[in-house]
C-alpha positions, 0 to 999 in steps of 0.5 A, a space after each residue: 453542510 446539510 442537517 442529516 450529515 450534521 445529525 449523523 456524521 459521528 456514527 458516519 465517521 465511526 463506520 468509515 474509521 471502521 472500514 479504514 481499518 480492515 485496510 490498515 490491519 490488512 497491511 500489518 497483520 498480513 506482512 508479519 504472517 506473511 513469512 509463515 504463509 510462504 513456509 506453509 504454501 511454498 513459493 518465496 519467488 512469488 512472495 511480492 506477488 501476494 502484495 503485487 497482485 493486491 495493489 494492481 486491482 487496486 490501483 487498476 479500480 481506485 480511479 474508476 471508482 473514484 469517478 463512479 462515486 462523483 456519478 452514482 454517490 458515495 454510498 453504494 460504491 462504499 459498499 461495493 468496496 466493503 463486499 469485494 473486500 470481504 469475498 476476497 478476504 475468505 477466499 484467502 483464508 481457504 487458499 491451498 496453495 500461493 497461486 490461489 491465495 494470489 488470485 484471492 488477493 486481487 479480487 480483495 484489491 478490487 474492494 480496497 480500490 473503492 474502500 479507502 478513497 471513498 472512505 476519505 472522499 466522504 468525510 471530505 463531504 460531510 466535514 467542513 473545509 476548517 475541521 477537514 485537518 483535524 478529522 483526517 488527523 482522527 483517520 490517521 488514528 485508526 493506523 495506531 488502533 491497528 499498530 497496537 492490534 495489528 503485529 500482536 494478533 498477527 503474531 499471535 495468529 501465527 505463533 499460536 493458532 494459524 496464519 488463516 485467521 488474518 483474513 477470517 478476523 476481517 468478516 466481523 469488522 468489515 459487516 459492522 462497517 457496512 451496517 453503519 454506513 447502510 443506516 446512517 449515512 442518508 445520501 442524496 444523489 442528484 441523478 444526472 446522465 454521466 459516461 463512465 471511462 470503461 476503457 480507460 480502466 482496461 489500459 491501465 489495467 494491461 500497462 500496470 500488470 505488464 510493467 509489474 510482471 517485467 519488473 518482478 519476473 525479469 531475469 529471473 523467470 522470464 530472461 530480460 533479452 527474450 521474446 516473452 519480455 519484448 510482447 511485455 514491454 510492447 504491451 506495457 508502453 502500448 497500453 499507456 499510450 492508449 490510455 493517455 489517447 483515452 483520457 484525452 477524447 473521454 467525455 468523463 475521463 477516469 483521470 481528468 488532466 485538468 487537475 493536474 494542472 493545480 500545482 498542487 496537486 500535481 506535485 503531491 501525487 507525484 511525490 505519493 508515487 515515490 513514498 508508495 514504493 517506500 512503504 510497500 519496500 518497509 512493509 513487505 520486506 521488513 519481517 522476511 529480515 527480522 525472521 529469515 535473517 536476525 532469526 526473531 520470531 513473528 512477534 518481533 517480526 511484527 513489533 518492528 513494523 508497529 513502530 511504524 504504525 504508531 509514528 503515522 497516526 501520531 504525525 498525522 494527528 500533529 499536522 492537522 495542527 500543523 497545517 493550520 499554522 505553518 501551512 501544508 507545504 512546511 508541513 509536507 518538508 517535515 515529512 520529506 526530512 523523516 522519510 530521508 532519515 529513516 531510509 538512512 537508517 534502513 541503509 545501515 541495517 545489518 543482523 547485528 544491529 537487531 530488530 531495535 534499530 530496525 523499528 526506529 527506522 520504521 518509526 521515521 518512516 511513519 512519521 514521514 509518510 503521516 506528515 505528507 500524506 495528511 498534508 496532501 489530501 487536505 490540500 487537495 480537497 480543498 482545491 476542488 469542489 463537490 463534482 471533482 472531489 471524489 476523482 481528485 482524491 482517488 487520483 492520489 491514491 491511485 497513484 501512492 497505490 500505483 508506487 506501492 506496485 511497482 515498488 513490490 514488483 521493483 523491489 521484489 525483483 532486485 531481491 529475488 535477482 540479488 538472492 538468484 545471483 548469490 546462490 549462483 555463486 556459491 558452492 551450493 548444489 543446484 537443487 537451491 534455488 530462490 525458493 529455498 530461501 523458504 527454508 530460513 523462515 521457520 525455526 525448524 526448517 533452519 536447523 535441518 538446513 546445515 550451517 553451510 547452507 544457512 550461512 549461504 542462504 542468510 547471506 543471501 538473503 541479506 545481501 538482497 534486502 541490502 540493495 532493497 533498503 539501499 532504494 528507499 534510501 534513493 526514494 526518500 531523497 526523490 520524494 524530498 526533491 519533490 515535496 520542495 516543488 510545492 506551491 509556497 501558497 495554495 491556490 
């Protein structure tokens, strides 16, 4: 450990911890306003799009960034991420319409895809290999500073001044962060010539974004047996292939396959694949359930995510203790059991139940994904050097942020389908589409509905979720299967 990281390094954390919560805020303020964004902007068919489109430049980038910090340091793409994060934030704020609030996200996807891996990246740099598990713990803190702060501003923001100041409170946060890495993080690089995988970055782009769009728009935009989805599928199935001819001859591939051949990291990013789609399914969705369906208001809305929040920093804090005596493995089958209960409990969720029962399963989901996830970056860290280190994390980022894309898409289009179907059904006019599901979303807009076609909608709406929950149900049992796959000993 060099001296200057020694002098510095708590002012290098407090910025990196600082950084680390626009992302975490991000998560919870702009999920609990997002019912009140689509009743304003319109669109609920597009409703996952604003998350999709966040996660697919983010897990599109998240491994080329990764690579360009092993090649250029950690530092200027650290600020790089903070900028685009930033440049993508007010554009959000400004957006008229949900087409460009979705065009707005992707470019704030760009900076999360180089924020959070190089974020953990540089404390593994700077901490030693015996305070990696308490440090990460310290992280995970910053995810119950934005439970606390999070759902209560969003609801705030919305129920008392206007959704746009979500994307505005993160200008003063994410320059602070800036200014303390610019001062004091004094990195030295050694310079050496090293290729960087372009095209690897563009495969994955076009395979990623065409597998989103099937799964978000199939039946109910784009019909499953048509032209337009066979030139998607063709696509998607093209662009992988490629990208795995790619990484094979690339002198600096984006994913080295090397290190997949580490047992544990091999399980720990499969495994992140399947809790990604889970927490994107509990955050996304959760708060069009308490507010369409149960009638709550955004607060609410908000509270029944906190529970969530608060239970991942508070697992995360415990397994860095954890880790240290029962291993990382034990560690991550402790969180496999919570992530199975609360998706358990989600199964059973129902509009009498209320927003109590709602919460605890978030709080299971929380403590599920602090256990495992904190388990899974020490781990991995700990397994590779200096040159590695930076790809390696990135690497299971990319893919809990590839699960969490697929998961909006999936997800959102078995809702969007099950609400279409539903409505189809009944003996609704046929000027009610999925897009009238808006209308459940304000209290206002209920009341002019009428009570036949709120029960319809509700019931529809309802319905849809039900089949969403039923998913991470199904996710949570896979992500225990593979989390028994862990090396008893790590390498």
């Amino acid at each position: 450990m060099e001296d200057r990281y020694i002098k510095n390094r708590g002012y290098i954390l407090a910025a990196i911890m600082l950084a680390m919560f626009l992302a975490a805020i991000e998560a919870t303020i702009v999920s609990t306003a997002m019912p009140s964004i689509v009743s304003d902007l319109g669109g609920f068919s597009l409703y996952s799009w604003v998350f999709s489109a966040y996660l697919l430049t983010n897990a599109a980038t998240v491994l080329l960034f990764g690579r360009l910090s092993d090649i250029f340091g950690r530092k200027p793409i650290f600020l790089t991420g903070i900028s685009l994060f930033l440049v993508g934030a007010i554009l959000s704020a400004m957006a008229p319409s949900m087409k460009v609030l979705i065009g707005a996200r992707l470019i704030q996807g760009l900076g999360a895809g180089a924020l959070m891996p190089i974020a953990t990246t540089i404390v593994g740099d700077i901490y030693t290999k015996e305070e990696r598990a308490k440090i990460q713990g310290y992280l995970a803190s910053v995810w119950g500073i934005s439970a606390v702060t999070g759902p209560a501003l969003g609801g705030f923001f919305v129920d008392i001044l206007s959704w746009h100041y979500v994307f505005w409170m993160n200008i003063p946060l994410g320059l602070l962060a800036m200014i303390g890495i610019i001062y004091f993080f004094d990195e030295k690089v050694i310079k050496e010539r090293r290729s960087v995988d372009v095209a690897g970055s563009i495969w994955v782009v076009l395979t990623v974004s065409s597998i989103m769009v099937v799964l978000v728009e199939g039946g109910v935009r784009i019909a499953w047996v048509s032209f337009p989805m066979l030139i998607l599928l063709t696509v998607a199935v093209v662009g992988f292939l490629l990208f795995m001819q790619q990484e094979r001859k690339a002198q600096e591939p984006m994913m080295p396959f090397h290190i997949w051949s580490i047992p544990s990291i091999r399980y720990a990013n499969l495994t992140s694949l399947t809790t990604g789609m889970i927490l994107i399914g509990v955050s996304s969705y959760l708060p069009a359930f308490v507010q369409g369906v149960m009638e709550q208001p955004a607060i609410v809305a908000g509270f029944t995510l906190t529970t969530m929040s608060i239970g991942w920093p508070i697992a995360s804090t415990s397994a860095g203790h954890l880790l240290l005596k029962i291993g990382f493995r034990s560690t991550s089958i402790l969180g496999g059991i919570s992530l199975i209960i609360g998706g358990i409990l989600f199964s059973m969720l129902s509009p009498e139940k209320g927003p109590w029962f709602a919460a605890s399963g978030s709080l299971f989901i929380g403590i599920g994904m602090g256990l495992s996830s904190t388990s899974f970056i020490v781990s991995i860290q700990n397994s590779v050097g200096w040159k590695t280190r930076g790809i390696a994390t990135a690497t299971n980022m990319f893919m809990r942020t590839i699960g969490s894309a697929i998961g909006a898409a999936l997800l959102g289009g078995i809702l969007n389908g099950r609400i279409k179907a539903n409505i189809e059904a009944s003996s609704l006019p046929d000027s009610y589409t999925v897009d009238s599901t808006n209308e459940l979303l304000k209290e206002a807009d209920r009341e002019a509905l009428g009570s036949k076609a709120l029960n319809i909608l509700q019931e529809a709406l309802a319905s849809g979720l039900h089949m969403v929950y039923i998913g991470l149900l199904v996710l949570a049992i896979i992500s225990f299967l593979l989390i028994l796959k862990l090396p008893k000993q790590e390498d």
